[in-house]
C-alpha positions as CSV (number, residue, x, y, z in Angstrom):
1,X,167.6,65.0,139.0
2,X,165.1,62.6,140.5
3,X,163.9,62.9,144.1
4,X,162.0,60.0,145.4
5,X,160.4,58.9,148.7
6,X,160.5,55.9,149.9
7,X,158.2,54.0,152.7
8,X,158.5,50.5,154.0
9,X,156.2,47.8,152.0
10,X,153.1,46.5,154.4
11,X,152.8,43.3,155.1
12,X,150.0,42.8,153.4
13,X,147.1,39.9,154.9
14,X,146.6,36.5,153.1
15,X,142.8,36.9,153.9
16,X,140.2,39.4,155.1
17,X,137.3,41.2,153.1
18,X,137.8,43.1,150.4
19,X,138.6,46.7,150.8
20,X,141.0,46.4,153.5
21,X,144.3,46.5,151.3
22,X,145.8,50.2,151.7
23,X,147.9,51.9,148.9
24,X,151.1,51.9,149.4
25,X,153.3,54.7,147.1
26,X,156.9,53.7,147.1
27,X,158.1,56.5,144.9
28,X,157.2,60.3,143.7
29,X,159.5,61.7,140.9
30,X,159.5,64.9,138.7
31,X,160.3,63.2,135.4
32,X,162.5,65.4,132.5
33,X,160.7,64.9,128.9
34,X,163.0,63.2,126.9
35,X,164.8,65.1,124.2
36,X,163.9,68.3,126.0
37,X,166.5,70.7,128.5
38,X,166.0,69.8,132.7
39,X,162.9,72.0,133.9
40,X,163.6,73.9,137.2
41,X,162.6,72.4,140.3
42,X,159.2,73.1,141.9
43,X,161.2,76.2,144.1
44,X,163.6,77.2,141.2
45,X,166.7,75.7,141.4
46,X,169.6,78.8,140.9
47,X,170.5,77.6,137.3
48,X,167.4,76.3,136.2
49,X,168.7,72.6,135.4
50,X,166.9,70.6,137.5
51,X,163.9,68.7,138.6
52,X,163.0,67.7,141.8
53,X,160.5,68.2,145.0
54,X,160.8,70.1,147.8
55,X,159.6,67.6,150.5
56,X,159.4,70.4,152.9
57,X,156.0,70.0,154.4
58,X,154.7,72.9,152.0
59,X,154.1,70.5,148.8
60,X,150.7,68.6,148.2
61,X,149.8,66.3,145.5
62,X,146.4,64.6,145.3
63,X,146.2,60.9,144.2
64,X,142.4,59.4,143.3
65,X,141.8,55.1,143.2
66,X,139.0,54.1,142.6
67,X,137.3,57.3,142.4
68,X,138.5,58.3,146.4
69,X,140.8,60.6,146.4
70,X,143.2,61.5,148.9
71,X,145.6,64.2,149.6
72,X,149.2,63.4,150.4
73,X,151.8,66.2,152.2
74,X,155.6,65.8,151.3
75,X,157.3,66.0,154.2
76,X,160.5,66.3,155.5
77,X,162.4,62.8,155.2
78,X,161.2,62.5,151.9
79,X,158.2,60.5,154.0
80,X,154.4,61.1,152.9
81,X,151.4,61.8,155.1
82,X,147.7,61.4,153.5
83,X,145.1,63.3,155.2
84,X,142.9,59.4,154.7
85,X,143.9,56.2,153.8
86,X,143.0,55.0,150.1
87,X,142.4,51.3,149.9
88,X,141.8,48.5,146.7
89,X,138.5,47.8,146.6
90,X,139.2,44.3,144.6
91,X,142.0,42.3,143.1
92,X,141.7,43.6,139.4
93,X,144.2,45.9,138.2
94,X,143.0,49.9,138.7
95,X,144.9,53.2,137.4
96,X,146.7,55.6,139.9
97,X,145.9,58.9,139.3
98,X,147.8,61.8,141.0
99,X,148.3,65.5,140.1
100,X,149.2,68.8,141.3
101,X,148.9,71.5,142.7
102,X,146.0,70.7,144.2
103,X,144.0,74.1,143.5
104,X,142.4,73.3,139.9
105,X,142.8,77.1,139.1
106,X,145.9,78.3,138.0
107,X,146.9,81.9,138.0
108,X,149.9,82.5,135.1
109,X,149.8,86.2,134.6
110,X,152.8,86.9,136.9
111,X,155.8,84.4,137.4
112,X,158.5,87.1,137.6
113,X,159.3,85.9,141.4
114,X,158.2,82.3,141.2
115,X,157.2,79.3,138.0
116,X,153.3,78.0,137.7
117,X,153.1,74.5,137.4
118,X,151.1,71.7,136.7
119,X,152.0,68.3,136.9
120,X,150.3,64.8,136.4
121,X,151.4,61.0,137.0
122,X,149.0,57.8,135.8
123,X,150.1,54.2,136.7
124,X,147.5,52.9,134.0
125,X,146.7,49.0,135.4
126,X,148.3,49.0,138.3
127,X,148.5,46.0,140.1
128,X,146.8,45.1,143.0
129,X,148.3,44.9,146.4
130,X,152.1,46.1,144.7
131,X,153.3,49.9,145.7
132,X,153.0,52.3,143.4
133,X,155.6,54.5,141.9
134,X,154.3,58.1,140.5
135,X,156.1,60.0,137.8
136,X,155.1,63.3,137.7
137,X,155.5,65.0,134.3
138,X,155.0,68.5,133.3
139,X,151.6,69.3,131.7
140,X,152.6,73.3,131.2
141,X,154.8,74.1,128.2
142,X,158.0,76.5,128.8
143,X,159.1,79.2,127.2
144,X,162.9,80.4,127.5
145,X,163.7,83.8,126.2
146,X,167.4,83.9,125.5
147,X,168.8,87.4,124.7
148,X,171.9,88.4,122.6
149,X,172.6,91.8,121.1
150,X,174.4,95.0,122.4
151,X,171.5,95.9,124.2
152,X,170.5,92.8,125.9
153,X,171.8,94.6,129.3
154,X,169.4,97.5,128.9
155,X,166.1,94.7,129.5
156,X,164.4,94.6,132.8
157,X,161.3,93.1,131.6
158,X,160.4,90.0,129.4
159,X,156.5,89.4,128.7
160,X,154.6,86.8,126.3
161,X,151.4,87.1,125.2
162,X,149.1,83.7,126.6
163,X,146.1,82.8,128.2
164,X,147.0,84.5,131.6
165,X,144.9,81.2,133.6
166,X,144.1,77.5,133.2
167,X,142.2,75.4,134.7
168,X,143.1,71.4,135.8
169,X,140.7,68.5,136.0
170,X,143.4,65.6,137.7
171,X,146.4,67.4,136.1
172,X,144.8,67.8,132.3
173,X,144.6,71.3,131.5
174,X,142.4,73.7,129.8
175,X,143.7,77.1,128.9
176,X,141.4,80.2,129.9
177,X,139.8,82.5,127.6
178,X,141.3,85.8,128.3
179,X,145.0,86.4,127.1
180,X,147.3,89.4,128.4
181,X,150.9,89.8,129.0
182,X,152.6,87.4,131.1
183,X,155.4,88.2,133.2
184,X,158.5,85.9,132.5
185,X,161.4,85.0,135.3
186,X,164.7,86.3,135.1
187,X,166.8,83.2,135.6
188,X,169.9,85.0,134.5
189,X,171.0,88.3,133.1
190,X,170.1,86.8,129.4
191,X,167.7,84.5,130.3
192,X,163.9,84.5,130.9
193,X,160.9,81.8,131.9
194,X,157.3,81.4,131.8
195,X,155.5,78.5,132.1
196,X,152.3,79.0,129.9
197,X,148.8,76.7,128.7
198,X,149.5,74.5,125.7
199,X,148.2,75.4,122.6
200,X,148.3,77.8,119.7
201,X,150.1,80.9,119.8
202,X,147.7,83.2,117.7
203,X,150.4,85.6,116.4
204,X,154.0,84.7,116.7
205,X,155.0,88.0,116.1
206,X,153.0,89.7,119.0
207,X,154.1,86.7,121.3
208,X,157.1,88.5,122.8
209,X,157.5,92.1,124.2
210,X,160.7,93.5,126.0
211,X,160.3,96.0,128.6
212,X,157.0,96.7,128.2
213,X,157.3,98.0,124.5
214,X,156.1,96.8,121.3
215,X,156.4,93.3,120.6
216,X,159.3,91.6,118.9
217,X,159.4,90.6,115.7
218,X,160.6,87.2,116.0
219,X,160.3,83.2,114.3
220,X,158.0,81.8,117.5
221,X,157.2,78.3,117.8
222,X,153.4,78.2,116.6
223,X,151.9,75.5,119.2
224,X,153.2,75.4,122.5
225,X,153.9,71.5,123.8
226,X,152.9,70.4,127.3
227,X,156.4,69.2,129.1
228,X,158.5,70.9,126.1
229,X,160.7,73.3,126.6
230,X,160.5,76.4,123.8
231,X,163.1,78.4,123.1
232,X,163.1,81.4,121.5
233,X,166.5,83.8,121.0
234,X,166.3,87.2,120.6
235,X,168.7,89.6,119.3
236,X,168.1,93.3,120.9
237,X,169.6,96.2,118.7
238,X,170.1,99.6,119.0
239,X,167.5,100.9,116.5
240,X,168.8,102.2,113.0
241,X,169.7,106.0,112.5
242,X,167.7,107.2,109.4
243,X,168.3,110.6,107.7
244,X,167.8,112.0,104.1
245,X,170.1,109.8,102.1
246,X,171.7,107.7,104.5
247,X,170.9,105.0,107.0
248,X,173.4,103.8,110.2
249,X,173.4,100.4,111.8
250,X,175.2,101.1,115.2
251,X,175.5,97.5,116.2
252,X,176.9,96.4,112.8
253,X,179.3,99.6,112.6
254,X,177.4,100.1,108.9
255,X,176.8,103.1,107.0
256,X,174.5,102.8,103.8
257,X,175.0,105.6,101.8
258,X,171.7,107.0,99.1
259,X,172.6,110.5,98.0
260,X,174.5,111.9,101.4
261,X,177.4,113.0,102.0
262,X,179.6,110.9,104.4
263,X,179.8,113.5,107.7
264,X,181.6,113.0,111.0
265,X,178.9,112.2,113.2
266,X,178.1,109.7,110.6
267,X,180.8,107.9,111.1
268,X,180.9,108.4,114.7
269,X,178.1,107.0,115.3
270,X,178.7,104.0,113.4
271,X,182.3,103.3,114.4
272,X,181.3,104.0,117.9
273,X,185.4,104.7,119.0
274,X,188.2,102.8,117.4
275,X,187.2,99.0,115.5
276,X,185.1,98.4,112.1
277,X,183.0,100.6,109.6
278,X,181.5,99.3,106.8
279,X,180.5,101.5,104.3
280,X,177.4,100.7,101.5
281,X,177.4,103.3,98.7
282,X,179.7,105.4,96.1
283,X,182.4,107.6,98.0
284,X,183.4,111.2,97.0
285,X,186.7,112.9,96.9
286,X,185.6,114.5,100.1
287,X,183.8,111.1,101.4
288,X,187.6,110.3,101.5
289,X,189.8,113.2,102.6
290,X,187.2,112.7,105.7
291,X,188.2,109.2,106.1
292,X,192.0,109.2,105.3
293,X,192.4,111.9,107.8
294,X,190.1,112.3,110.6
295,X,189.6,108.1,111.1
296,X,193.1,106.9,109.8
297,X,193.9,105.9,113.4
298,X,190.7,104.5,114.5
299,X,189.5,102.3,111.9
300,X,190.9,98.9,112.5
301,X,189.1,97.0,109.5
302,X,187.4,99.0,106.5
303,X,184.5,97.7,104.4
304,X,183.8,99.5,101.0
305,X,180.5,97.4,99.5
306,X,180.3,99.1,96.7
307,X,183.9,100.9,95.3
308,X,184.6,99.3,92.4
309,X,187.4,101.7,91.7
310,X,189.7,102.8,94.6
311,X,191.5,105.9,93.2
312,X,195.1,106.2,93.5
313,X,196.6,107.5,97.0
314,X,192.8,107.6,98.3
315,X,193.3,106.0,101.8
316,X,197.1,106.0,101.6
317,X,197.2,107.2,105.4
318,X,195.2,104.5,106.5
319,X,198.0,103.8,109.8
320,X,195.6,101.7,111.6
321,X,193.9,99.8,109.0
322,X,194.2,95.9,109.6
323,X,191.8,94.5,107.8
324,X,190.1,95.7,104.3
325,X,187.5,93.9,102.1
326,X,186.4,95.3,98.7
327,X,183.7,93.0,97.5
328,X,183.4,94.7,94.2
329,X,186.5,96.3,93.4
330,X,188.3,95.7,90.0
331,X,191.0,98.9,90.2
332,X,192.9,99.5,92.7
333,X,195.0,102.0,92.1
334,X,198.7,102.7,92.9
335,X,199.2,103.4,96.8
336,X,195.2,103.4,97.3
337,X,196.4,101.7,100.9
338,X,200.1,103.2,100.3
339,X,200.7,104.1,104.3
340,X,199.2,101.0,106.1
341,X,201.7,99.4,107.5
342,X,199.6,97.0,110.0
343,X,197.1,95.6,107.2
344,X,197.6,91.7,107.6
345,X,194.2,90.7,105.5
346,X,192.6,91.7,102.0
347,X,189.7,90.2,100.4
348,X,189.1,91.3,96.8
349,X,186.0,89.3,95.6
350,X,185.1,90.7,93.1
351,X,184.2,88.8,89.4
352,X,186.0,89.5,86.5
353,X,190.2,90.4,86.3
354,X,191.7,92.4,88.8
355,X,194.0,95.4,88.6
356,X,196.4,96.6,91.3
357,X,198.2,99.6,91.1
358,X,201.9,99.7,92.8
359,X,202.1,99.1,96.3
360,X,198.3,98.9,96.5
361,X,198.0,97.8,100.1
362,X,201.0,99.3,101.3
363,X,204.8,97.9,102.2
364,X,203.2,95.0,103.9
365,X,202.3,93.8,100.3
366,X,205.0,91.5,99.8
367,X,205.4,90.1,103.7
368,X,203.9,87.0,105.1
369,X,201.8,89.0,107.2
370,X,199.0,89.4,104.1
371,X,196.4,86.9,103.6
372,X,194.6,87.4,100.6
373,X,191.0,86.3,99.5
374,X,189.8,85.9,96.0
375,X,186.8,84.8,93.9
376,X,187.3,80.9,93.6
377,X,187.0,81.6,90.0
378,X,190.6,83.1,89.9
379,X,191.8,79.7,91.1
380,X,193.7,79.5,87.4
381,X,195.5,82.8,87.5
382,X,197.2,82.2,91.4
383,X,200.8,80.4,90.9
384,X,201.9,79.0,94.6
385,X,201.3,82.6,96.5
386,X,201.6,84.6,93.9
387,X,199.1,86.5,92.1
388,X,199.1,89.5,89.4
389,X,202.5,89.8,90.1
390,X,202.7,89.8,93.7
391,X,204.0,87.5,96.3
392,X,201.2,87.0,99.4
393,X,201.7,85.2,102.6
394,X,198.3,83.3,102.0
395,X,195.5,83.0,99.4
396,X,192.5,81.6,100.5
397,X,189.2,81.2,97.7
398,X,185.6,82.2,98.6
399,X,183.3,79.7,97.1
């Protein structure tokens, strides 16, 4: 969004000495970089899309010709007052320079309640005697913090590590020396915004901390643009459970298995109520008494990484199971899945023939409510939906 002002043109004399032809500015405008997302208005705009002044008495930009420089106020009416008159002092073509704010020192370290900003606009040979229009452009770089995750909710902070000043000479910056954490705006509940010095970011990986903590690890952009807009996302986690022999990924619902037994708060925690576990490691007889009969009406979709044999009747009392995916199984034995009578999909990936056991997956075997998945390279041995021996709804081919 463009906001301009606009003032009538002078009638400019046909004669007189030279000096007395005043400036006339016909336009101010907050330009958007091309190729790069709307920055928020001076006073941020409530969804951070666009650009535009204030003109509410409380915004002043400076504007030099000739090397005078005057100070302009941009008032209501979108009308602007200078506190002196700036004239041509000959016919010749000059450059416009304007800039703001009009304090040269800039103070980033906190923007939690409001945006720094610098902004510059050159009219490079301007013409004599014609108004002049000034587009303003950013000379700041932005950084957007975009969080994802399961924990996204749980920030109230969002910092990045910067030269916490600059200085301006006519809107061209120079970052200060000392760096510290910035705070960012909250522009949403998952987004976050700093305006920060251009330059190099000295390590990408201590560029971004979340309420206060250690810094994220993170792919950071490593030179920050003047009137780009950076984005960065970040994914925020619950942090892995680690214990002798086994590690749990809450968020992806994982249990990696090195030497423990599977236990109930194991899978607990990893299931976190009724849905998806995935399970990376060999399973004991007991690994599945626990699953067939403590879980078999909670576990929606099953992943076994690693079971390259499922033994017969194993997880026959799997009632809720949906959804199972054996990556590297080559037996499956007879009623492994024998009392599932919602599974709809099955992905058996694994390279090299196949062997199924009776009723494998249960009655829903033969229905059209099974989709199967297969290796691509068992293209040859699937005739229409059928495959060693069984009729599927579906069969799709992994690449």
């Amino acid at each position: 969004m463009l906001a301009a002002c606009t003032q009538e043109e002078p009638s400019f004399p046909t004669g007189g000495v030279e000096g007395a032809y005043p400036l006339q500015i016909s336009s101010v405008t907050l330009a958007v970089e091309a190729g790069e997302e709307p920055w928020t208005r001076i006073s941020e705009s409530q969804d951070g899309q666009s650009s535009a002044w204030d003109w509410d008495g409380t915004e002043q930009i400076a504007v030099q010709l000739a090397g005078e420089t005057a100070v302009y106020t941009l008032n209501a009416g979108q009308t602007l007052i200078p506190d002196k008159q700036l004239y041509w002092q000959n016919t010749a073509p000059a450059t416009v320079t304007a800039w703001y704010p009009i304090n040269t020192d800039i103070d980033l370290s906190d923007q939690s309640q409001r945006l720094a900003y610098v902004l510059q606009a050159t009219v490079p040979d301007a013409p004599y005697g014609q108004p002049v229009s000034l587009a303003f452009t950013h000379q700041l770089a932005k950084v957007r913090v975009t969080l994802g995750g399961s924990r996204a909710g749980q920030v109230t902070q969002v910092e990045a590590y910067d030269p916490t000043s600059c200085t301006h000479s006519q809107g061209t910056v120079a970052p200060g020396s000392a760096q510290g954490w910035i705070k960012m705006h909250q522009v949403d509940a998952a987004t976050w915004e700093a305006n920060l010095a251009p330059g190099t970011i000295a390590d990408p990986n201590q560029f971004i901390r979340l309420n206060g903590s250690a810094p994220v690890a993170l792919t950071a952009p490593g030179q920050l643009t003047a009137g780009a807009m950076h984005t960065i996302n970040v994914l925020v986690k619950a942090p892995l459970i680690t214990g002798p022999g086994y590690t749990i990924d809450p968020d992806l619902h994982t249990i990696t298995l090195s030497g423990a037994a599977l236990t109930q708060e194991m899978v607990d925690t990893a299931l976190g109520g009724t849905g998806t576990l995935v399970i990376n490691g060999l399973l004991s007889e007991a690994d599945y008494g626990l699953i067939n009969n403590s879980y078999n009406t909670r576990i929606t979709s099953l992943t076994l990484n690693d079971m390259e044999r499922i033994e017969q009747s194993r997880l026959g009392n799997m009632v809720a199971l949906q959804s199972i995916t054996l990556p590297k199984a080559t037996d499956v034995g007879a009623f492994a899945f024998g009392n599932s009578p919602n599974l709809s999909v099955v992905s058996l990936t694994a390279e090299g023939p196949i062997t199924l056991g009776e009723n494998a997956f249960g009655p829903t075997l033969t229905t059209d409510r099974v989709a199967l998945t297969l290796n691509a390279d068992k293209r040859g041995e699937v005739s229409g939906n059928t495959w060693n021996g069984v009729n599927w709804g579906s069969i799709a081919f992994q690449e």
